[in-house]
NUZA-525789 format. One record per residue: x negated, y negated, z of N, C-alpha, C, CB in turn; chain; residue in one letter. Coordinates in steps of 0.1 Angstrom, whole numbers, plus 5000, padded with zeros to 4 digits. Glycine has a CB too. Layout:
<tizas>
[tiza [X,Y,Z],[X,Y,Z],[X,Y,Z],[X,Y,Z],'A','A'] ...
</tizas>
This chain:
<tizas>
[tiza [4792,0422,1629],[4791,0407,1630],[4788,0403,1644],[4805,0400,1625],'A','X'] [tiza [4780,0389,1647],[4777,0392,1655],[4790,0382,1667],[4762,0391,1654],'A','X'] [tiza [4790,0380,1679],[4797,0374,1685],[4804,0356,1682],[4791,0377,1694],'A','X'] [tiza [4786,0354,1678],[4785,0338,1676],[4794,0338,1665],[4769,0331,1672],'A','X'] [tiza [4788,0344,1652],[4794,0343,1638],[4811,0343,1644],[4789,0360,1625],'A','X'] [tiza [4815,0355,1646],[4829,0356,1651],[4840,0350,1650],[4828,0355,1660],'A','X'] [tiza [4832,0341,1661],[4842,0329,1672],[4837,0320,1663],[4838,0325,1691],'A','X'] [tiza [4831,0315,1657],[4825,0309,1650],[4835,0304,1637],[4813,0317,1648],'A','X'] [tiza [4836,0315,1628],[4846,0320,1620],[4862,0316,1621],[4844,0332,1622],'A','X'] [tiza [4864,0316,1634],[4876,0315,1641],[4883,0300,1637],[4872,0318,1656],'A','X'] [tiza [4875,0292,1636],[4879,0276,1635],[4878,0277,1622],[4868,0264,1643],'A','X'] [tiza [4874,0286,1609],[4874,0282,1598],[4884,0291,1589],[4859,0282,1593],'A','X'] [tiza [4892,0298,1598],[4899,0312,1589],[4915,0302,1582],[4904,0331,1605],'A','X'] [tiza [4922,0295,1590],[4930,0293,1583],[4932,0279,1575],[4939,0296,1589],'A','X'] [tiza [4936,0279,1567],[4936,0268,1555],[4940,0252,1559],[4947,0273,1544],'A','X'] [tiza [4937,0242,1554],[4942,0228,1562],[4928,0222,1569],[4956,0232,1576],'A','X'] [tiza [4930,0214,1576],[4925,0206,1580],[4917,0214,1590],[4933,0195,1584],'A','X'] [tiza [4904,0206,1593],[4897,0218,1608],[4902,0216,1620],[4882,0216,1612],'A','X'] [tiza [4903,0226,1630],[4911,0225,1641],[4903,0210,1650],[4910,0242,1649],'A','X'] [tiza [4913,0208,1657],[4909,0197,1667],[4899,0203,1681],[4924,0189,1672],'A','X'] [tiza [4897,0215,1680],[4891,0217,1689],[4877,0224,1688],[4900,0223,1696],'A','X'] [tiza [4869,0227,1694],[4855,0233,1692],[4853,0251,1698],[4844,0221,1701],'A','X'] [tiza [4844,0260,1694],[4840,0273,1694],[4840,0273,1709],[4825,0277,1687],'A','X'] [tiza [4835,0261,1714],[4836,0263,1734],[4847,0263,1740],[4831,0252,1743],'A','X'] [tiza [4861,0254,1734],[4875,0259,1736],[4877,0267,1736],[4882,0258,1730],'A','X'] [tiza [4874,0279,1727],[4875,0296,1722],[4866,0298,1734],[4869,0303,1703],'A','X'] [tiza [4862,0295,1739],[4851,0306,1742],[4856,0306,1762],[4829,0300,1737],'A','X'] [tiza [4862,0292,1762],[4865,0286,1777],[4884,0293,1777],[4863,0260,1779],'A','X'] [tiza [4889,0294,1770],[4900,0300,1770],[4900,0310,1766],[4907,0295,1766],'A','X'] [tiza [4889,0323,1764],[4887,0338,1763],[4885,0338,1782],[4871,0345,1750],'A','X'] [tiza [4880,0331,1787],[4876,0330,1802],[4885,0327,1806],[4868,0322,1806],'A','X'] [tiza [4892,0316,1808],[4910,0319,1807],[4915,0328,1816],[4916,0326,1794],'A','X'] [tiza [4917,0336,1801],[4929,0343,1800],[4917,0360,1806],[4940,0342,1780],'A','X'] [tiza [4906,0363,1803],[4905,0370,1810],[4903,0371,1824],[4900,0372,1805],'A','X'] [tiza [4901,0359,1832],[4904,0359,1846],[4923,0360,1854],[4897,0346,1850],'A','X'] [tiza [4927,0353,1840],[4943,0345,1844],[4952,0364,1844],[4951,0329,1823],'A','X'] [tiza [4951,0369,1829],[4958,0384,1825],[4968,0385,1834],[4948,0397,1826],'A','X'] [tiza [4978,0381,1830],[4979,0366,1817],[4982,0356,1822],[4990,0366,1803],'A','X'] [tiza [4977,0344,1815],[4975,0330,1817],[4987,0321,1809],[4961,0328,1812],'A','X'] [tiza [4997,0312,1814],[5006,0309,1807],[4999,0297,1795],[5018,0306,1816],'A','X'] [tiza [5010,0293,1784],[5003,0285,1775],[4996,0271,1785],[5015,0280,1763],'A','X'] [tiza [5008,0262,1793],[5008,0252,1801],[4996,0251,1809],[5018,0253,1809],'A','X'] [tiza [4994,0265,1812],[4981,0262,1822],[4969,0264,1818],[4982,0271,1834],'A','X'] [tiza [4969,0274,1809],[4958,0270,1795],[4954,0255,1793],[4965,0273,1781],'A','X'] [tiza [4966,0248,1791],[4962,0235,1780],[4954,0224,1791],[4979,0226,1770],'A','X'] [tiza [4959,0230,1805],[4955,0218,1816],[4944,0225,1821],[4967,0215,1830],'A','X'] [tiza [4937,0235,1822],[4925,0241,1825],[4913,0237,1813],[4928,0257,1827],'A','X'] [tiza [4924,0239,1796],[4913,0234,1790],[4909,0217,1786],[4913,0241,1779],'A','X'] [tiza [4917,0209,1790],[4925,0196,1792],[4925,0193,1772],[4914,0182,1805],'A','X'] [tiza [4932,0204,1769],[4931,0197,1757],[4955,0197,1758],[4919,0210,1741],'A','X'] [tiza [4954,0193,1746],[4975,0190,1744],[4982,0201,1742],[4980,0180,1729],'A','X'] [tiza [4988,0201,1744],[4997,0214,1742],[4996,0217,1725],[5014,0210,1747],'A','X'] [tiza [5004,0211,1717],[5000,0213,1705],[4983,0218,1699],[5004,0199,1701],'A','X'] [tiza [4977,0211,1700],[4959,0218,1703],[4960,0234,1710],[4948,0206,1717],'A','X'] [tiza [4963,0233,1720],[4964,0250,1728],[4975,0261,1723],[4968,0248,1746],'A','X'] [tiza [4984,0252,1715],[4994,0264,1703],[4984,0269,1697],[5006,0257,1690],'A','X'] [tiza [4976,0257,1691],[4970,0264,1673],[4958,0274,1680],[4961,0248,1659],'A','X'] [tiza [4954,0266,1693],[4942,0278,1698],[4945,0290,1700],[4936,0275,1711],'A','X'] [tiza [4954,0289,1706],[4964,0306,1712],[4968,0311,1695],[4986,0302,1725],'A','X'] [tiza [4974,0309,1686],[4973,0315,1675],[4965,0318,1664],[4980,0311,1671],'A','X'] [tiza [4949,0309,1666],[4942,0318,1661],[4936,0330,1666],[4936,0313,1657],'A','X'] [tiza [4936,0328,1683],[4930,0342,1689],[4938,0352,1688],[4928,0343,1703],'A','X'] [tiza [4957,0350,1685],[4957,0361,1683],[4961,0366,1665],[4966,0364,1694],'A','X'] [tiza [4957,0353,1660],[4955,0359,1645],[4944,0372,1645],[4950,0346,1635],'A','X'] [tiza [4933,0368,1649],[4917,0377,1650],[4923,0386,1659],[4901,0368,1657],'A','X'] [tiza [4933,0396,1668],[4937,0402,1676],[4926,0405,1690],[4942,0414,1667],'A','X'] [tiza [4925,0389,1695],[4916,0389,1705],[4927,0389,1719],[4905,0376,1704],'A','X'] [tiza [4939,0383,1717],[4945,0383,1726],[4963,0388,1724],[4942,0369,1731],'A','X'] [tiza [4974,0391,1730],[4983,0395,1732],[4994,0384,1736],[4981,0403,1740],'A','X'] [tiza [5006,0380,1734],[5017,0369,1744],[5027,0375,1745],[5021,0354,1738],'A','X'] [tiza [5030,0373,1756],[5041,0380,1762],[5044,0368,1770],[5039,0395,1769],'A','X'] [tiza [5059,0372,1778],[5070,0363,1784],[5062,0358,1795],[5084,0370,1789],'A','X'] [tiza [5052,0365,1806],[5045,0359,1807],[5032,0352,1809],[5049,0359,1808],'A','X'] [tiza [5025,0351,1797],[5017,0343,1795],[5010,0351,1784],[5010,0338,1808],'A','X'] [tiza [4991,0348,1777],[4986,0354,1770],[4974,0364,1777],[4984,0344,1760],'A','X'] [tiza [4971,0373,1774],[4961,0383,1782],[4952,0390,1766],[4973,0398,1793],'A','X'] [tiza [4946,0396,1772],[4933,0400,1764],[4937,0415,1759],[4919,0400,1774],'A','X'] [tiza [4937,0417,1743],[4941,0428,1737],[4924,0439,1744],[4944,0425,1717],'A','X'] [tiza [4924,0449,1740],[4911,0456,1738],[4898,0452,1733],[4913,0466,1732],'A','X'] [tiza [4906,0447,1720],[4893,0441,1712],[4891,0425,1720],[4896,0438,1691],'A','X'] [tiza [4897,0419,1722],[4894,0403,1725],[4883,0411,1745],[4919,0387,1728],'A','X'] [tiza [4886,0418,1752],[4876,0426,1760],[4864,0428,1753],[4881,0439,1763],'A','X'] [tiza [4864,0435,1746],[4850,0442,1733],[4845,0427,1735],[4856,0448,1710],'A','X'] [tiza [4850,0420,1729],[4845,0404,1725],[4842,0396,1738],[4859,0395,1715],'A','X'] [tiza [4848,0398,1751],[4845,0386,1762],[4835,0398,1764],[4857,0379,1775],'A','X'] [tiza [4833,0408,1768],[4821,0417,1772],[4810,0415,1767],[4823,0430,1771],'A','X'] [tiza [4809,0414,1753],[4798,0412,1747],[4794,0393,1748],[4800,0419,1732],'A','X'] [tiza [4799,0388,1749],[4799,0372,1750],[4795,0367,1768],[4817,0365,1745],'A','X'] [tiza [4799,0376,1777],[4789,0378,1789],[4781,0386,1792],[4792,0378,1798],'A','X'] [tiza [4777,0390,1785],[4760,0401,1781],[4751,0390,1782],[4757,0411,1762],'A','X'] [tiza [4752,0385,1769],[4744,0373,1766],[4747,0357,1779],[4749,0369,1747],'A','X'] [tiza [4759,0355,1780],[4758,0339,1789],[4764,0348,1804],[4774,0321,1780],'A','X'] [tiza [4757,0359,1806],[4766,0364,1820],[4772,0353,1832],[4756,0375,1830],'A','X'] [tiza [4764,0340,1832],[4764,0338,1849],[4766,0321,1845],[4747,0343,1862],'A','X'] [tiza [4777,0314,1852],[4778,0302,1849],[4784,0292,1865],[4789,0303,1835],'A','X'] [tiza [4776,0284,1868],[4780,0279,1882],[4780,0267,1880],[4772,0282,1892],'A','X'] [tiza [4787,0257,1888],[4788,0244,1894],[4773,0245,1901],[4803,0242,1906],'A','X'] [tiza [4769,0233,1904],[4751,0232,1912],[4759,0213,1917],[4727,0231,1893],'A','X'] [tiza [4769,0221,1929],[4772,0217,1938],[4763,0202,1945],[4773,0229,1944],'A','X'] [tiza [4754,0209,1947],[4740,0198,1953],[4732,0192,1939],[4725,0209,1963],'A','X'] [tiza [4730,0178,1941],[4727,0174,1928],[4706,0172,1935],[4739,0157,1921],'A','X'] [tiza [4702,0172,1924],[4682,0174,1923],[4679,0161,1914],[4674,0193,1913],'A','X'] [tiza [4666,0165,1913],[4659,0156,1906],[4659,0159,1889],[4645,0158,1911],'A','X'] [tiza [4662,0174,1890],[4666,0180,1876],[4677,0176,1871],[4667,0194,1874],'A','X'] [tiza [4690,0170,1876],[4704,0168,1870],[4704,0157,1869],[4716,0172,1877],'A','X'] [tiza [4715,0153,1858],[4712,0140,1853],[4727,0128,1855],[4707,0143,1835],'A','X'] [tiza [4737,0139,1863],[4747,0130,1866],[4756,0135,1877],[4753,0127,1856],'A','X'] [tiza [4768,0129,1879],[4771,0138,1892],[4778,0150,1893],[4777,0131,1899],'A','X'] [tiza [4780,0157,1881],[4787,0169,1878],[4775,0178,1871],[4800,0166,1868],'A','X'] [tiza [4776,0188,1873],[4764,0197,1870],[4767,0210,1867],[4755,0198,1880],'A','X'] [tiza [4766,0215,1852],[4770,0237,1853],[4759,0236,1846],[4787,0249,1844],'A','X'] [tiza [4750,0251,1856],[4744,0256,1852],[4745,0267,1844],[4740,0255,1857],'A','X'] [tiza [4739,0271,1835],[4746,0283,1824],[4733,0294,1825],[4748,0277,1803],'A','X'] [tiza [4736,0304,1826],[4721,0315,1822],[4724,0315,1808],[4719,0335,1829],'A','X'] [tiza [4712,0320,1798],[4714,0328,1786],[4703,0338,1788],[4714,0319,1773],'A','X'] [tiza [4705,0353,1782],[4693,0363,1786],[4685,0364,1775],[4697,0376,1791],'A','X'] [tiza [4677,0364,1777],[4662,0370,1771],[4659,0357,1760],[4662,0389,1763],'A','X'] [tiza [4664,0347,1761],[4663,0335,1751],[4649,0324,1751],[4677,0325,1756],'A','X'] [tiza [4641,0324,1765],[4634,0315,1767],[4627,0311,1762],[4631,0315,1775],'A','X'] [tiza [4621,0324,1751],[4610,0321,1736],[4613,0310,1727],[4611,0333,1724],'A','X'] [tiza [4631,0310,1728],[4635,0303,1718],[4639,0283,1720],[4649,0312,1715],'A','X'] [tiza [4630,0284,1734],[4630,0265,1741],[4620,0263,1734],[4627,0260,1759],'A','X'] [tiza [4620,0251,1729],[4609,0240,1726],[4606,0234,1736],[4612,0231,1718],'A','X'] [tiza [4615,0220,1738],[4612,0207,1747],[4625,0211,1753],[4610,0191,1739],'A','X'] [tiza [4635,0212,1746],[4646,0210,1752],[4655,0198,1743],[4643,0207,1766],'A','X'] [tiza [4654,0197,1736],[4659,0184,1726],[4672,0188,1720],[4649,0181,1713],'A','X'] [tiza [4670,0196,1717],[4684,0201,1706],[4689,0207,1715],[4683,0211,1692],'A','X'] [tiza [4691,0217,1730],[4699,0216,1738],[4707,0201,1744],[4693,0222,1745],'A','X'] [tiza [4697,0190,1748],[4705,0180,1754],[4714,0177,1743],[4698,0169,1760],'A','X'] [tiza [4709,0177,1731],[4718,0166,1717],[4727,0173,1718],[4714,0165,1699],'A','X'] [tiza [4733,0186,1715],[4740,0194,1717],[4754,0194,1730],[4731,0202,1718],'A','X'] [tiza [4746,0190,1739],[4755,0186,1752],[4758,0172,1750],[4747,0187,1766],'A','X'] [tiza [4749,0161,1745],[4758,0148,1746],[4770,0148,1732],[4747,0133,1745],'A','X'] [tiza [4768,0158,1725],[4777,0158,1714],[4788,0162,1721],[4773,0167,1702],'A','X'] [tiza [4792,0172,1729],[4802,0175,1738],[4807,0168,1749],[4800,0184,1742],'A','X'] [tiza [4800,0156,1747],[4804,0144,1756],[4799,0145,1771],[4819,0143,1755],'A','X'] [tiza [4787,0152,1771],[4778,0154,1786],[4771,0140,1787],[4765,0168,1786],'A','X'] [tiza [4761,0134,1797],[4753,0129,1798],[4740,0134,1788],[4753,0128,1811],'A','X'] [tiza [4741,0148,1790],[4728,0152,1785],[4725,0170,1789],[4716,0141,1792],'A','X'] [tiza [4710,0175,1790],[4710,0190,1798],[4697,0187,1799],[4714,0207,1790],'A','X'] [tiza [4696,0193,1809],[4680,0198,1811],[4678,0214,1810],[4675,0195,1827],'A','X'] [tiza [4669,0221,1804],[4667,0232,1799],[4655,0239,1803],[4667,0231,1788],'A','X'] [tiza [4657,0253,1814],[4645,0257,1822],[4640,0270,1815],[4650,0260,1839],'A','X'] [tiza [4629,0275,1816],[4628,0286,1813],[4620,0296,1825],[4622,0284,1802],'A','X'] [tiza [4624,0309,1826],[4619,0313,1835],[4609,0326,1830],[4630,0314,1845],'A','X'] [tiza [4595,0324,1836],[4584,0330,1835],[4572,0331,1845],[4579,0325,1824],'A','X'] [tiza [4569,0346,1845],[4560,0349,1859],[4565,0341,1870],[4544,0344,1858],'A','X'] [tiza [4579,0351,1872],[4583,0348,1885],[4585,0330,1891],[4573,0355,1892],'A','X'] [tiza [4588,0322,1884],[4587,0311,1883],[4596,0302,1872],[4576,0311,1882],'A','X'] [tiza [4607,0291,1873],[4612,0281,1865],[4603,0273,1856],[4618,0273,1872],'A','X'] [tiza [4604,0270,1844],[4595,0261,1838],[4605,0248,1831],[4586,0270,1827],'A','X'] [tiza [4599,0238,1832],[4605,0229,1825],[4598,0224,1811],[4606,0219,1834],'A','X'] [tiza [4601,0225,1796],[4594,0223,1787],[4591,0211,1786],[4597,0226,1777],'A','X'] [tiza [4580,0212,1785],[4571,0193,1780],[4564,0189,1767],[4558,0189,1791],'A','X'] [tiza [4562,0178,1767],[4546,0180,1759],[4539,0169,1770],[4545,0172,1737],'A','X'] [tiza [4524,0172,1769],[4520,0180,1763],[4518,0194,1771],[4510,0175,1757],'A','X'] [tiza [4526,0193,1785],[4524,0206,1793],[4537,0209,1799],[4513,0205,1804],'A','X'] [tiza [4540,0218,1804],[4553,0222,1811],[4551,0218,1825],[4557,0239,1810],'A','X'] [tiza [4562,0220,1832],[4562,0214,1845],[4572,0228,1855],[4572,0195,1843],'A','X'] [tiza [4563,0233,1865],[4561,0239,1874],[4575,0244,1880],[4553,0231,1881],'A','X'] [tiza [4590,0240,1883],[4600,0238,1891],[4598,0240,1905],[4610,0244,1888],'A','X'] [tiza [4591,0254,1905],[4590,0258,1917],[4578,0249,1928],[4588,0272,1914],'A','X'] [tiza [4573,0243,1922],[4557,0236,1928],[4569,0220,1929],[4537,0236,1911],'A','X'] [tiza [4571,0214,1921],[4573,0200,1921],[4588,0197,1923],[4568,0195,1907],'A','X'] [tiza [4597,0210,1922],[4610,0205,1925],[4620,0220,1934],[4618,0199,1907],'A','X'] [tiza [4616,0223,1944],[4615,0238,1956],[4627,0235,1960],[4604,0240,1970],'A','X'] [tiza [4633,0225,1960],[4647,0227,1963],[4661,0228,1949],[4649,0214,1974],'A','X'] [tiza [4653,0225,1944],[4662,0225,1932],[4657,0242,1925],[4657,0208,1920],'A','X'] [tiza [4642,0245,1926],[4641,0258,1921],[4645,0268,1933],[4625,0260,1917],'A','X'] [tiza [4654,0269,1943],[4660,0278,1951],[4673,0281,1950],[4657,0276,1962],'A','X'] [tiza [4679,0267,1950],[4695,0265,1947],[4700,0277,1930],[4697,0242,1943],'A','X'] [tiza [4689,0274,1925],[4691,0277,1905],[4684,0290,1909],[4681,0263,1888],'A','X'] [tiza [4677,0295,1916],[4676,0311,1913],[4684,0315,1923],[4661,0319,1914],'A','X'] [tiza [4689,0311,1929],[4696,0319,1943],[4711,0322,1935],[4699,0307,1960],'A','X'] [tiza [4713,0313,1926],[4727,0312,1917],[4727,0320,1907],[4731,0298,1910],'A','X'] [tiza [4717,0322,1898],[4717,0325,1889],[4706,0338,1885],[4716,0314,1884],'A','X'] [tiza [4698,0338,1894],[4692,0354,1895],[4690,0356,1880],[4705,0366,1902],'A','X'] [tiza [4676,0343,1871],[4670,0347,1863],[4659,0359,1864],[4665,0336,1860],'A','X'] [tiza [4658,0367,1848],[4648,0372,1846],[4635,0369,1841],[4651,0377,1843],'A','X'] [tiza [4627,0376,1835],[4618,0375,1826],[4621,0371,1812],[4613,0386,1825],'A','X'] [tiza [4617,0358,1809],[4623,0351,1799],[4637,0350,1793],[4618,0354,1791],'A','X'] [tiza [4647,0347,1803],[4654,0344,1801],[4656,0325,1803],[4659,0352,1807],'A','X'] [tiza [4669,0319,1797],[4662,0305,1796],[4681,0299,1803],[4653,0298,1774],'A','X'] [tiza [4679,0291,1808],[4687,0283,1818],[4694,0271,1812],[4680,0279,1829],'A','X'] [tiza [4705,0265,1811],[4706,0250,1808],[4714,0242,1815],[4709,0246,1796],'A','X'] [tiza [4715,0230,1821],[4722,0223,1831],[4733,0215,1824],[4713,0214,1840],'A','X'] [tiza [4742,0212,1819],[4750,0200,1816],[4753,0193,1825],[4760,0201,1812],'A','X'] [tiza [4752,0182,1825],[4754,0170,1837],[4768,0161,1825],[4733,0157,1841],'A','X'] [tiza [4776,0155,1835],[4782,0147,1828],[4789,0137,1839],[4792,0155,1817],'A','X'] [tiza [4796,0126,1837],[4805,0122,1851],[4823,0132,1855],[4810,0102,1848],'A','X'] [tiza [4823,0145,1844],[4835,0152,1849],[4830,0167,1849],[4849,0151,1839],'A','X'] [tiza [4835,0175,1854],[4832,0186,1857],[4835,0195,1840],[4843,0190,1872],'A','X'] [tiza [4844,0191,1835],[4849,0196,1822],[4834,0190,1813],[4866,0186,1817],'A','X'] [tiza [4835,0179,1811],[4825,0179,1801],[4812,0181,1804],[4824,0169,1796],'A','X'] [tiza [4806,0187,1818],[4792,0192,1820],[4793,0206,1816],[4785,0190,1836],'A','X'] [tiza [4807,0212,1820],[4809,0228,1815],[4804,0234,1802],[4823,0233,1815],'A','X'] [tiza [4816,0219,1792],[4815,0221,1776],[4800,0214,1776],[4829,0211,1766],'A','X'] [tiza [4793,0210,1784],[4780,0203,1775],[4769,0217,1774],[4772,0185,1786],'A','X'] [tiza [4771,0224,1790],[4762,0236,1792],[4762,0246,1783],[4765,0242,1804],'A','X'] [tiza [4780,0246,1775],[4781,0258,1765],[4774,0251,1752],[4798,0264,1763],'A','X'] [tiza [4773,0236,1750],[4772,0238,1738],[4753,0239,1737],[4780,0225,1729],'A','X'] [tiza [4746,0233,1750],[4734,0233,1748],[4728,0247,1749],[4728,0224,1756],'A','X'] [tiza [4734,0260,1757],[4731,0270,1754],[4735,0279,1739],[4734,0274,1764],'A','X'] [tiza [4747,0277,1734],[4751,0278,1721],[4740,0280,1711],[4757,0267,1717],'A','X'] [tiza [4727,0266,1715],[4717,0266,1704],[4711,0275,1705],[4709,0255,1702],'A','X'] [tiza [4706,0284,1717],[4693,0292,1720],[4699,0307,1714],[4689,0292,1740],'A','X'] [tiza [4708,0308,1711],[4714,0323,1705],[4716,0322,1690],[4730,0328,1713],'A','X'] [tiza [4703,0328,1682],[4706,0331,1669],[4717,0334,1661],[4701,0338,1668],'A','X'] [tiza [4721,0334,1650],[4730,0340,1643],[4730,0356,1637],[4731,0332,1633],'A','X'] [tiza [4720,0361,1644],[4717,0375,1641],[4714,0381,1654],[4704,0377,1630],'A','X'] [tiza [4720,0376,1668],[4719,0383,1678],[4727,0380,1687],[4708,0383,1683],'A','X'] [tiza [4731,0386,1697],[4747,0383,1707],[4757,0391,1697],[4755,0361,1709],'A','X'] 
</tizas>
């Protein structure tokens, strides 16, 4: 199965009502607790600014799926919930604040996200931004990078980064150290939280259900 399916899965395994929280919760509190090891509940719920009650049920389904461990103190990462954040930064390895705002960002909070070898899978960029304002972003902008060079999707032509926006295309490869078709997305929002969750959910779209 693949990572997406997963975590995915995770919000639908126990019976009742659907959880109040979203797959980027799971995915921002596997990050957590694998930096935290171990991370107490409290500081969980204020890192992910969701309620305490919300970060119980979260913490009990990760460790229903035996992704994570709790102890006195705090929750840390079993072997497998490792297996699972390892393979979940394969695919989104590299995720930054873009500190300096450009002509590309669309508000005053900005994360940029890599995803690898995805860039085939941009259109315009549409269903990434919808995606991010669903998570309560302003929006995303979505780059792709080819022949050594950022692209912005258009119609009816793509737009250059490196030619028309050189300070914004230095800051985003100096950070993020794209490859050959790999594809990029920005969440902008007015909080640092919701450009993070907007970046995960607009990259979310570019990873199939049969890969990651």
């Amino acid at each position: 199965m693949t990572v997406k399916k997963f975590l995915e899965r995770l919000l639908e395994r126990a019976p009742g009502p659907q959880p109040s929280f979203s797959v980027f919760h799971l995915t921002k509190a596997l990050e957590l607790i694998a930096e935290g090891n171990p991370i107490g509940r409290g500081k969980l719920s204020e890192k992910l600014k969701t309620g305490e009650g919300v970060t119980r049920t979260l913490i009990n389904r990760l460790k229903t799926a035996g992704l994570i461990d709790i102890s006195k103190p705090g929750c840390s990462l079993t072997k497998e919930g490792e297996r699972v954040w390892k393979e979940f930064r394969s695919i989104f390895p590299r995720k930054v604040r873009l500190e300096q705002q450009s002509a590309l960002t669309l508000a005053a909070c900005n994360v940029a996200m890599l995803i690898k070898g995805c860039g085939d899978k941009v259109k315009v960029g549409m269903d990434q931004r919808d995606a991010a304002i669903m998570m309560g972003a302003k929006g995303a902008t979505t780059l792709v990078s080819k022949n050594q060079t950022l692209l912005l999707p258009g119609w009816p032509t793509s737009v250059n980064v490196a030619q028309d926006f050189p300070s914004a295309f230095h800051q985003i490869t100096k950070l993020l150290e794209p490859e050959e078709n790999d594809a990029i997305v920005i969440g902008s929002a007015d909080t640092w939280e919701k450009a993070e969750y907007g970046a995960l959910a607009a990259a979310w779209t570019l990873i199939a259900d049969n890969c990651g």
